[in-house]
MARBA-3410 file (N, C-alpha, C, O; in Angstrom, 1 decimal):
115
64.9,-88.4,16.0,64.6,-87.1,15.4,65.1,-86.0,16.3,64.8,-86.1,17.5 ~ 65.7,-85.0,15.8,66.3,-83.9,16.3,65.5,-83.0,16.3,64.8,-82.8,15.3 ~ 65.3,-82.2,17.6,64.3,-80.8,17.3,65.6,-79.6,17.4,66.7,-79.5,18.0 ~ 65.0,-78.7,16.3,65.9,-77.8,16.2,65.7,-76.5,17.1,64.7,-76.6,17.7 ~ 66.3,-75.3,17.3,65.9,-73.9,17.5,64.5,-73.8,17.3,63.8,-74.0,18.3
64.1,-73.5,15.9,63.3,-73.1,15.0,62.1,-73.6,16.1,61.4,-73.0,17.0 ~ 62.2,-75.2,15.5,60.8,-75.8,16.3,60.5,-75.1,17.5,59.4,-74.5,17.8 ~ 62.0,-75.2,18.4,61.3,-75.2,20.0,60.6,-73.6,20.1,59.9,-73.4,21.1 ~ 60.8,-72.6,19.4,60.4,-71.6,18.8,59.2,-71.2,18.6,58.5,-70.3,19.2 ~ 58.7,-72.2,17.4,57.3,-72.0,17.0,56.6,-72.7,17.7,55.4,-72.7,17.3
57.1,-73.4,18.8,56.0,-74.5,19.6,55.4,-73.3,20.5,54.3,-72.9,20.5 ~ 56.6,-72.7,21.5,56.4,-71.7,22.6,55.3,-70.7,21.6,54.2,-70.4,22.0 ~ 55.7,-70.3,20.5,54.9,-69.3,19.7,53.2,-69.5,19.9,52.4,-68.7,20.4 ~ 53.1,-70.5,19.6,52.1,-71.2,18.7,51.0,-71.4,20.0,49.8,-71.2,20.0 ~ 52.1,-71.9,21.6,51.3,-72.3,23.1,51.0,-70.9,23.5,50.1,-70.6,24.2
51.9,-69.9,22.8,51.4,-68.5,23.7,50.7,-67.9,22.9,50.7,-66.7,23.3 ~ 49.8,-68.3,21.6,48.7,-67.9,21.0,47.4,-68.8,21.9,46.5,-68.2,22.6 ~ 47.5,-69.5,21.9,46.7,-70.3,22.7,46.2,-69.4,23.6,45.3,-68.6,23.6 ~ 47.3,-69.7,24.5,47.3,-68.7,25.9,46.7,-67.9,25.9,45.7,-68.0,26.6 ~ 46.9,-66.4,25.1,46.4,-65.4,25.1,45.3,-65.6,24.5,44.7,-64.6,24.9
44.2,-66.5,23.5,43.4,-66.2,23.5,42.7,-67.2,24.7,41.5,-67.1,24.3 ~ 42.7,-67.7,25.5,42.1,-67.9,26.7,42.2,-67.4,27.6,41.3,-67.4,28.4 ~ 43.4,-66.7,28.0,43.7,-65.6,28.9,42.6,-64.7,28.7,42.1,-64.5,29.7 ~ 42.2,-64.2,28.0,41.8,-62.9,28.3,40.0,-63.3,28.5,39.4,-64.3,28.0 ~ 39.5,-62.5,29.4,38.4,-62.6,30.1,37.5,-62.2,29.2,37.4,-61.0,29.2
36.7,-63.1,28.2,35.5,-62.6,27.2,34.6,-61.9,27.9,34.4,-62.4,29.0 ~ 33.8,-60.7,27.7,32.1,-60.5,27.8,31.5,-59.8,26.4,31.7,-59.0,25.5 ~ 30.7,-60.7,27.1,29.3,-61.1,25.7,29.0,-59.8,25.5,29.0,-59.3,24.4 ~ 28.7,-58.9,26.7,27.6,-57.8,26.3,28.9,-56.3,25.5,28.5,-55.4,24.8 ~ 30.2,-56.6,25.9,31.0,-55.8,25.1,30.8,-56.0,24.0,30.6,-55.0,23.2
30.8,-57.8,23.6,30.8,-58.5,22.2,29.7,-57.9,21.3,29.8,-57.4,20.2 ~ 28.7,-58.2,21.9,27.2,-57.4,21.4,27.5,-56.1,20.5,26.8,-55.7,19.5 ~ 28.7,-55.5,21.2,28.8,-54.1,21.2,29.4,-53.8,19.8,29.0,-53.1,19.0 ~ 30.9,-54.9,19.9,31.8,-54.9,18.6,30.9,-55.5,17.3,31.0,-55.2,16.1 ~ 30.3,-56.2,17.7,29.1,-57.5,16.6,28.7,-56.0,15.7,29.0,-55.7,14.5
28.0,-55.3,16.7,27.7,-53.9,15.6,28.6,-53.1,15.7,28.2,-52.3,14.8 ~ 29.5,-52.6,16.2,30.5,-51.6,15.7,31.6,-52.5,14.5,32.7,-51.9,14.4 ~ 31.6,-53.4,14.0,32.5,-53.8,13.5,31.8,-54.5,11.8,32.3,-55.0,10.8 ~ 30.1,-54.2,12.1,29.5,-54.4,11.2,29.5,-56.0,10.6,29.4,-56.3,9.4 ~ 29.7,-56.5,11.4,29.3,-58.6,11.6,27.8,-58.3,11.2,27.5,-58.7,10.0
26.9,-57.8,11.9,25.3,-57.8,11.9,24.7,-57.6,10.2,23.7,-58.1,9.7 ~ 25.7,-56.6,9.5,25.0,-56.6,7.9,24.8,-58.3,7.7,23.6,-58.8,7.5 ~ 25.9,-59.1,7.9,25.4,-59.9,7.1,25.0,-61.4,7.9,24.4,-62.4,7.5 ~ 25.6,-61.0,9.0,25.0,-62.6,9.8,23.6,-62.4,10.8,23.0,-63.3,11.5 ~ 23.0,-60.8,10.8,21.8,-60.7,11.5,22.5,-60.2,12.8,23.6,-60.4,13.3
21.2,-59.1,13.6,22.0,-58.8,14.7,21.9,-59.5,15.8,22.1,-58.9,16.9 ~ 21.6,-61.0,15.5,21.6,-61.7,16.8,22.3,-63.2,16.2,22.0,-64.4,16.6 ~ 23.1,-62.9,15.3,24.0,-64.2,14.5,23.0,-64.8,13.9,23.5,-65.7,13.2 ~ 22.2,-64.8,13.8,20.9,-65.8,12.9,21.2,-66.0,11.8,20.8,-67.1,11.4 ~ 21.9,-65.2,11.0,22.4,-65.6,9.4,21.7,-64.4,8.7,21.1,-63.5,9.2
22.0,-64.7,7.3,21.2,-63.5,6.3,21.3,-63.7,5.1,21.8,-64.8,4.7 ~ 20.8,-62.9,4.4,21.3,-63.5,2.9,22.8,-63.7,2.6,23.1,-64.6,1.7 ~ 23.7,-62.9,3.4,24.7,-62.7,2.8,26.3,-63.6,3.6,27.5,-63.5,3.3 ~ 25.4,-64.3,4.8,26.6,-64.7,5.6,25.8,-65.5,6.8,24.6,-65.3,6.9 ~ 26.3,-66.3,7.5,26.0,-68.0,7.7,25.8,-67.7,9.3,26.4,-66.9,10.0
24.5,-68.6,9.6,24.2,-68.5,10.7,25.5,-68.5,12.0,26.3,-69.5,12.2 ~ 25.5,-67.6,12.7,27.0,-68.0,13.4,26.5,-68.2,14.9,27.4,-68.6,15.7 ~ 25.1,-68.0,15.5,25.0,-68.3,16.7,23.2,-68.9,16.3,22.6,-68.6,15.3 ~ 22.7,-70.2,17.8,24.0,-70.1,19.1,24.8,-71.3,18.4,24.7,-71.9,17.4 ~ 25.5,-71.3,19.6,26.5,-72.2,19.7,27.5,-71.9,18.2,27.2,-72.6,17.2
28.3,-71.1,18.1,28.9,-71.0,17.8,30.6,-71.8,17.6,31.3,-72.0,18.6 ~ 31.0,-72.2,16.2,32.2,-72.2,16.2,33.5,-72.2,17.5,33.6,-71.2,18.1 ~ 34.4,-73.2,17.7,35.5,-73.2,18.9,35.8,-71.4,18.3,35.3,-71.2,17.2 ~ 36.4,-70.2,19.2,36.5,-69.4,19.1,38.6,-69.6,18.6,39.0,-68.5,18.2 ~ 39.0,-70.1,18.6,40.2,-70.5,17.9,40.0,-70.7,16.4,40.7,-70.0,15.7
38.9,-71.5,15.6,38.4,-71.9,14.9,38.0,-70.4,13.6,38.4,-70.1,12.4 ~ 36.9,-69.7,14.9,36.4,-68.8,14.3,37.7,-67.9,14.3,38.1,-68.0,13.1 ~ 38.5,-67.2,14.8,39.5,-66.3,15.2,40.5,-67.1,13.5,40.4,-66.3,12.5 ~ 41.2,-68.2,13.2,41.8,-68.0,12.4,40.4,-68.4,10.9,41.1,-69.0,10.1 ~ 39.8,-68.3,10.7,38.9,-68.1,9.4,38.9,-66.7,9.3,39.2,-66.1,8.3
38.4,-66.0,10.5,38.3,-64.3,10.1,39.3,-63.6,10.0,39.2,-62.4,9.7 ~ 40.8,-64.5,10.3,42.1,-63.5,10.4,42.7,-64.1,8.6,43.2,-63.3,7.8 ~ 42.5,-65.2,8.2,42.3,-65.6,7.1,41.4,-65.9,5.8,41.8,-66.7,4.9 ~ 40.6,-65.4,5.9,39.0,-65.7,4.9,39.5,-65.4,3.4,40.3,-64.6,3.1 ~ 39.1,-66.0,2.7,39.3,-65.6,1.2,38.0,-65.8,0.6,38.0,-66.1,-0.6
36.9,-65.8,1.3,35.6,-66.0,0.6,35.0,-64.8,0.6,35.7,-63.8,0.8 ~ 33.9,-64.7,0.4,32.9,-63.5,0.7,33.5,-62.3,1.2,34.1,-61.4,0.8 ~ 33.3,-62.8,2.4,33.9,-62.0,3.7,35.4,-61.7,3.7,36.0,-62.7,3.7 ~ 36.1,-60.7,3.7,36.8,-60.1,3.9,37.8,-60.3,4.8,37.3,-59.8,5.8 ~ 38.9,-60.8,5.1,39.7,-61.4,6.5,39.5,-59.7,7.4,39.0,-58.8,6.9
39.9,-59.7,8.6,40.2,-58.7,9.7,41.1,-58.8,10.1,41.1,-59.6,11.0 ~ 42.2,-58.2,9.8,43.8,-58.6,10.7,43.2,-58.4,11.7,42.0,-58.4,11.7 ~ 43.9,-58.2,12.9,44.4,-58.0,14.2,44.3,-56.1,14.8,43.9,-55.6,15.9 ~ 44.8,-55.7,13.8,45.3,-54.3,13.6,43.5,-53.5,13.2,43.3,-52.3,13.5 ~ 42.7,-54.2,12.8,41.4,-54.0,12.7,40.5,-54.2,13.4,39.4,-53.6,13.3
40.6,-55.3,14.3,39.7,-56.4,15.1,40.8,-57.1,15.7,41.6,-58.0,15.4 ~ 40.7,-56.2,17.0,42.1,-57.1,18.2,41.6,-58.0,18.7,40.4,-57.9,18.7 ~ 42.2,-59.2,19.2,41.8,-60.1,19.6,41.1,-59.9,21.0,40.7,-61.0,21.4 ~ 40.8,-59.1,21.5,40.0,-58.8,22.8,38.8,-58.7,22.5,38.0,-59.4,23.1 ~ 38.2,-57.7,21.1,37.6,-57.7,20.7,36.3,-59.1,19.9,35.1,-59.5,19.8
37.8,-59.5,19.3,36.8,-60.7,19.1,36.3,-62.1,19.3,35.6,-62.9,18.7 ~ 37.0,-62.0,20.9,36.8,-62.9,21.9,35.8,-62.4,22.6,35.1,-63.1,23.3 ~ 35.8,-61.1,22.6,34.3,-60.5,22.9,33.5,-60.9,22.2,32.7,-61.7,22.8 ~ 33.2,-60.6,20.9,32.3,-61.2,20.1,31.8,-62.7,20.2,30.6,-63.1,20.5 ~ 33.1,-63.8,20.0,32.6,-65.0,20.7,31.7,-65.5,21.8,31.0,-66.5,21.9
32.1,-64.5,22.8,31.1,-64.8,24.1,29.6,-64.5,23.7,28.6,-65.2,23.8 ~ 29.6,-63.0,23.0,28.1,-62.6,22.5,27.5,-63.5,21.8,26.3,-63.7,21.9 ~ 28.5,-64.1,20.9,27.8,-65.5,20.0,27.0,-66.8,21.0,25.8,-67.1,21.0 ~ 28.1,-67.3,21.7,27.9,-68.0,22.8,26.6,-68.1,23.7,26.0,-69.1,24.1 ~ 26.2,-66.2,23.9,25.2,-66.2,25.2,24.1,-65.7,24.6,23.2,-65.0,25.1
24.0,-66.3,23.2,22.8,-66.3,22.7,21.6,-67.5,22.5,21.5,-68.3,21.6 ~ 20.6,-67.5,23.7,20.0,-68.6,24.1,19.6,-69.2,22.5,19.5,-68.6,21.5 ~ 19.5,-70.4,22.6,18.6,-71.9,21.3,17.2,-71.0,21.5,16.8,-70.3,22.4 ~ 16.7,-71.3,20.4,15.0,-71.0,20.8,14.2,-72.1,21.0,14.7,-73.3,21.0 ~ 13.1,-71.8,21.2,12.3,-73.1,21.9,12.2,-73.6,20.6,12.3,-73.3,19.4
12.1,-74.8,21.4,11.2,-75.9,20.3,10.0,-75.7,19.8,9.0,-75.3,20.5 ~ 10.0,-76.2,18.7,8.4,-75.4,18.1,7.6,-76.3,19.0,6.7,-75.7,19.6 ~ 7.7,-77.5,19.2,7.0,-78.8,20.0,6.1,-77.9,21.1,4.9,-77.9,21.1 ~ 6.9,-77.2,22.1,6.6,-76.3,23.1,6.2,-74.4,22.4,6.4,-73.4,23.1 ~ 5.8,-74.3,21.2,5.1,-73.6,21.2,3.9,-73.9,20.7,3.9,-74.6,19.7
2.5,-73.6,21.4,1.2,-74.2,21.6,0.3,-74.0,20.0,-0.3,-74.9,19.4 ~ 0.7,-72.3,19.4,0.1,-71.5,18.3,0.5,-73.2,17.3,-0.3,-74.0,17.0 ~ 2.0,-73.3,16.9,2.5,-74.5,16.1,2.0,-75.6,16.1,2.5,-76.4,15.4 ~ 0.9,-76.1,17.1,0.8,-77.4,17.3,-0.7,-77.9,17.3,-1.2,-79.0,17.6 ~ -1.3,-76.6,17.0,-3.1,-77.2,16.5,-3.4,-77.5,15.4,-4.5,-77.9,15.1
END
């Protein structure tokens, strides 16, 4: 099998999306920031929990690759966000905020739940 131009093209393309979205140094508490300036919180809650209108997104959140092309591509509910609206700095911000949003206790370990 022959690789052509093209390919060896869209491989480098394709590694330097990668790249850049791990290159760049996420923080959560910027993320926090975009989560509501970008109006994510109408419908996933302002701490990702979910809502009526849009799907629990934290914790543990979605690979941030994962989440990054659903939101640059969405055809459901939700609305896609190019790039040009939500840079990718930004929404690798948000991933972290997703991220550094502690599990809650187990109900097991809350005392009120267990008489």
């Amino acid at each position: 099998m022959r690789i052509g131009r093209a390919h060896v093209w869209l491989a480098a393309f394709a590694a330097g999306l990668v790249l850049s979205h791990s290159a760049v140094a996420a923080d959560a508490g910027k993320g926090q920031q975009a989560f509501m300036k970008y109006g994510c919180w109408q419908c996933h809650g302002t701490m990702g929990q979910g809502g009526t209108n849009g799907p629990k997104l934290a914790p543990d959140p979605i690979a941030l690759e994962a989440m990054s092309a659903f939101i640059r591509s969405s055809n459901r509910q939700m609305p896609p966000y190019r790039e040009q609206v939500l840079p990718n700095e930004d929404l690798a911000d948000i991933h972290a905020y997703l991220a550094s949003i502690p599990k809650p206790p187990d109900y097991k370990t809350i005392p009120i739940l267990n008489d």
